[in-house]
TIKOLGU-123892 format. One record per atom (N, C-alpha, C): residue number from 1; atom name; x, y, z. Coordinates in steps of 0.2 Angstrom, whole numbers, plus 5000, padded with zeros to 4 digits. Layout:
// residues N
+-----+-------+------+------+------+
| num | atomo |   c1 |   c2 |   c3 |
+-----+-------+------+------+------+
| NUM |    CA |    X |    Y |    Z |
...
+-----+-------+------+------+------+
// end
This chain:
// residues 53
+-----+-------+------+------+------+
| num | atomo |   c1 |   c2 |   c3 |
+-----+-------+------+------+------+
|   1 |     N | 5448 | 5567 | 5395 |
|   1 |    CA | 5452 | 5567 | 5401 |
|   1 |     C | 5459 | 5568 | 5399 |
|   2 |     N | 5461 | 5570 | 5402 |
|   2 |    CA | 5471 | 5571 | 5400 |
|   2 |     C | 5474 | 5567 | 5401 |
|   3 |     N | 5479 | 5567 | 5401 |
|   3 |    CA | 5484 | 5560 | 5402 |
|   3 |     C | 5490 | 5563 | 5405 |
|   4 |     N | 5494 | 5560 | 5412 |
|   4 |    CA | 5496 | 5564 | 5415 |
|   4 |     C | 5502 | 5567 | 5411 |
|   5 |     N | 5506 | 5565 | 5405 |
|   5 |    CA | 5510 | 5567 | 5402 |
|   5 |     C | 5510 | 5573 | 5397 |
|   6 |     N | 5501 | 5576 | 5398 |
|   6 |    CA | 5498 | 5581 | 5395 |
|   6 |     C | 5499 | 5587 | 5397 |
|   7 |     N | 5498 | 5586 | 5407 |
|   7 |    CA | 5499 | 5591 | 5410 |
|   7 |     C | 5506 | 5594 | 5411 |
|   8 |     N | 5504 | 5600 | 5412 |
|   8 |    CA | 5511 | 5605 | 5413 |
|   8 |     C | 5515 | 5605 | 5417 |
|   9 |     N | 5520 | 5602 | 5417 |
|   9 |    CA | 5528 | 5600 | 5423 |
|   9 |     C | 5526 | 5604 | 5429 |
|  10 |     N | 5524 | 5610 | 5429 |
|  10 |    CA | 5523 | 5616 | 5434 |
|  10 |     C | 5516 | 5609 | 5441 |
|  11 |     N | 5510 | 5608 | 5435 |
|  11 |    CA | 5504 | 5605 | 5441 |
|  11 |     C | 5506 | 5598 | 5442 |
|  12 |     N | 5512 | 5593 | 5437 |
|  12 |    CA | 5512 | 5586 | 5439 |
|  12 |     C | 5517 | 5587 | 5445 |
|  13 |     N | 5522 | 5594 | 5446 |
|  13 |    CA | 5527 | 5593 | 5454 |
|  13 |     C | 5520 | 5597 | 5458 |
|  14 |     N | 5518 | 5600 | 5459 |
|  14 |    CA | 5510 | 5601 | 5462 |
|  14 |     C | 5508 | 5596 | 5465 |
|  15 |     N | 5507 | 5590 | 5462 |
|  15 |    CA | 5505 | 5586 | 5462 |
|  15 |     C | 5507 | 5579 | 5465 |
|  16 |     N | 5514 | 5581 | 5464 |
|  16 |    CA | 5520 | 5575 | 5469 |
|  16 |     C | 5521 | 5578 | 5475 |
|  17 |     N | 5519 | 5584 | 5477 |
|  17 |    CA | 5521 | 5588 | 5480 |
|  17 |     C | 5516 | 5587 | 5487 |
|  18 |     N | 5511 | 5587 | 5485 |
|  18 |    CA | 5505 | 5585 | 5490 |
|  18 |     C | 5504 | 5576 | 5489 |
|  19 |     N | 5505 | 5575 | 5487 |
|  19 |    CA | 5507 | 5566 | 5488 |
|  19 |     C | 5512 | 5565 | 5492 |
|  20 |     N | 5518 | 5567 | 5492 |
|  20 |    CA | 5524 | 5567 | 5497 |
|  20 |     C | 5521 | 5569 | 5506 |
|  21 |     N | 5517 | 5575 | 5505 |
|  21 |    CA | 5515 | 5576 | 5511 |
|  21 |     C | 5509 | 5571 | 5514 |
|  22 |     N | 5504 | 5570 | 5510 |
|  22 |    CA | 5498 | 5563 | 5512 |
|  22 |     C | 5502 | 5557 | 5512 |
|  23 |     N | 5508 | 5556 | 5511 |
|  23 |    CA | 5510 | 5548 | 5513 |
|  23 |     C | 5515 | 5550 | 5520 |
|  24 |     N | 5518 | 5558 | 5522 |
|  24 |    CA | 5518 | 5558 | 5528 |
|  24 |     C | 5516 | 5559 | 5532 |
|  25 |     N | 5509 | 5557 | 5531 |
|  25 |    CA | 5502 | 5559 | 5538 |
|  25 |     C | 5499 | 5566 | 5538 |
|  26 |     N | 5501 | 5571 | 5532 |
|  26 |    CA | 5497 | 5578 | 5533 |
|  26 |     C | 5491 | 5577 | 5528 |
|  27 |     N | 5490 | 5582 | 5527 |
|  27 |    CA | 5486 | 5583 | 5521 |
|  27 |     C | 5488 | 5587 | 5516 |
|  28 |     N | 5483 | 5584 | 5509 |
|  28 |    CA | 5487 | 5580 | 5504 |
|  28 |     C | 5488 | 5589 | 5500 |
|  29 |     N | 5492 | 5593 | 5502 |
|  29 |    CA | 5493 | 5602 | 5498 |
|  29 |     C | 5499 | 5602 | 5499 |
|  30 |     N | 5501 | 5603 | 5491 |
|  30 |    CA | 5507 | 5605 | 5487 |
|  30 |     C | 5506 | 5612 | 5484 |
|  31 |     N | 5512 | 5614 | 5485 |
|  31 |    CA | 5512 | 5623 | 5482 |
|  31 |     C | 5518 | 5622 | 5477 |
|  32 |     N | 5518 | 5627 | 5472 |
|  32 |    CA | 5525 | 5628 | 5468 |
|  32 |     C | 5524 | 5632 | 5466 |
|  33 |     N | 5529 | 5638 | 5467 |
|  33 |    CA | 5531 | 5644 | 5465 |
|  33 |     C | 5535 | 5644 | 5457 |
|  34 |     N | 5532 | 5647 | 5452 |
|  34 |    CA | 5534 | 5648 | 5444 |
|  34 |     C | 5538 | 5654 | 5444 |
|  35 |     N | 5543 | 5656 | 5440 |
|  35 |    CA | 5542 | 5662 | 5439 |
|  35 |     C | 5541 | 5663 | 5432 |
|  36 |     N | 5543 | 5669 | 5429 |
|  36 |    CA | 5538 | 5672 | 5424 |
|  36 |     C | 5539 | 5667 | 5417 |
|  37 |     N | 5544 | 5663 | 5417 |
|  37 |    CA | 5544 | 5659 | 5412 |
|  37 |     C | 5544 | 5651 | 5413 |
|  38 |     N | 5539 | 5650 | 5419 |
|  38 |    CA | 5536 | 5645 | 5421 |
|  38 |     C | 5543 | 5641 | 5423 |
|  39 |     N | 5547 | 5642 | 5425 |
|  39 |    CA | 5554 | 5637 | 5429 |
|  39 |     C | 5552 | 5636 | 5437 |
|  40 |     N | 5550 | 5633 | 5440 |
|  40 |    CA | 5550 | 5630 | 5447 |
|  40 |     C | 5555 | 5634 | 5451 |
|  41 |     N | 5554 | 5639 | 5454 |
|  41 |    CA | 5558 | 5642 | 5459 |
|  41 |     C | 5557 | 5639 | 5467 |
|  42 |     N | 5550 | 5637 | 5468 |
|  42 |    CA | 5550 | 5636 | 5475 |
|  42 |     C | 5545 | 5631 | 5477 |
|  43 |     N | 5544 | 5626 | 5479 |
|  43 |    CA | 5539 | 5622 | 5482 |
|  43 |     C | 5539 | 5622 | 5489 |
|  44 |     N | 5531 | 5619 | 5490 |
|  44 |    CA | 5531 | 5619 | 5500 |
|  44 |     C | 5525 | 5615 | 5500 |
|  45 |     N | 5523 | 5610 | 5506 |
|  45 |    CA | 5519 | 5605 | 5505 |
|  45 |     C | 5517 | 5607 | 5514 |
|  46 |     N | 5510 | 5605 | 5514 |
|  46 |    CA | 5508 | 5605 | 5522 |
|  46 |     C | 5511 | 5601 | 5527 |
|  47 |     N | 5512 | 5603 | 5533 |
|  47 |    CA | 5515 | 5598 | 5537 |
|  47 |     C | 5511 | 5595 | 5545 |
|  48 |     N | 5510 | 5592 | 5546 |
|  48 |    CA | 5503 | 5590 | 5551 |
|  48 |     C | 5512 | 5588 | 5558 |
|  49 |     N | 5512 | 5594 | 5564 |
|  49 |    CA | 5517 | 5596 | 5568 |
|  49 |     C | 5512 | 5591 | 5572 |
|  50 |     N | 5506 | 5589 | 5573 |
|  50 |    CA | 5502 | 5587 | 5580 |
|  50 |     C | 5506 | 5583 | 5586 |
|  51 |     N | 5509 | 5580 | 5582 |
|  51 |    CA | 5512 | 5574 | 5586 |
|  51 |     C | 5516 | 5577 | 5591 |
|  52 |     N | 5521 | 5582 | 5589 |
|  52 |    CA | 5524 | 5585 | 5592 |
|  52 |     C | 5525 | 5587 | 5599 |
|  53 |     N | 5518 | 5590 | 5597 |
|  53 |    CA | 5515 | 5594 | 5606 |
|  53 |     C | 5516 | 5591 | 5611 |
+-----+-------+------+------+------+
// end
């Protein structure tokens, strides 16, 4: 099993990314955009609007 300081900077912000989203009541989907030289250009995480309505 890997150890999270194994993974790649790119999947462990993935991964804070939908955490941040699941502790504010969405579901738990993180996105990061890399570009060619694997630097984080752009994240985006689900956001559950329901309440709203």
């Amino acid at each position: 099993m890997m150890k999270w300081n194994e993974i790649p900077h790119a999947w462990q912000r993935t991964f804070e990314v939908a955490w941040e989203s699941f502790l504010e009541g969405s579901r738990p989907i993180g996105v990061v955009v890399v570009n060619d030289v694997g630097e984080i250009i752009s994240t985006g995480k689900s956001c559950d609007r329901s309440h709203e309505r």
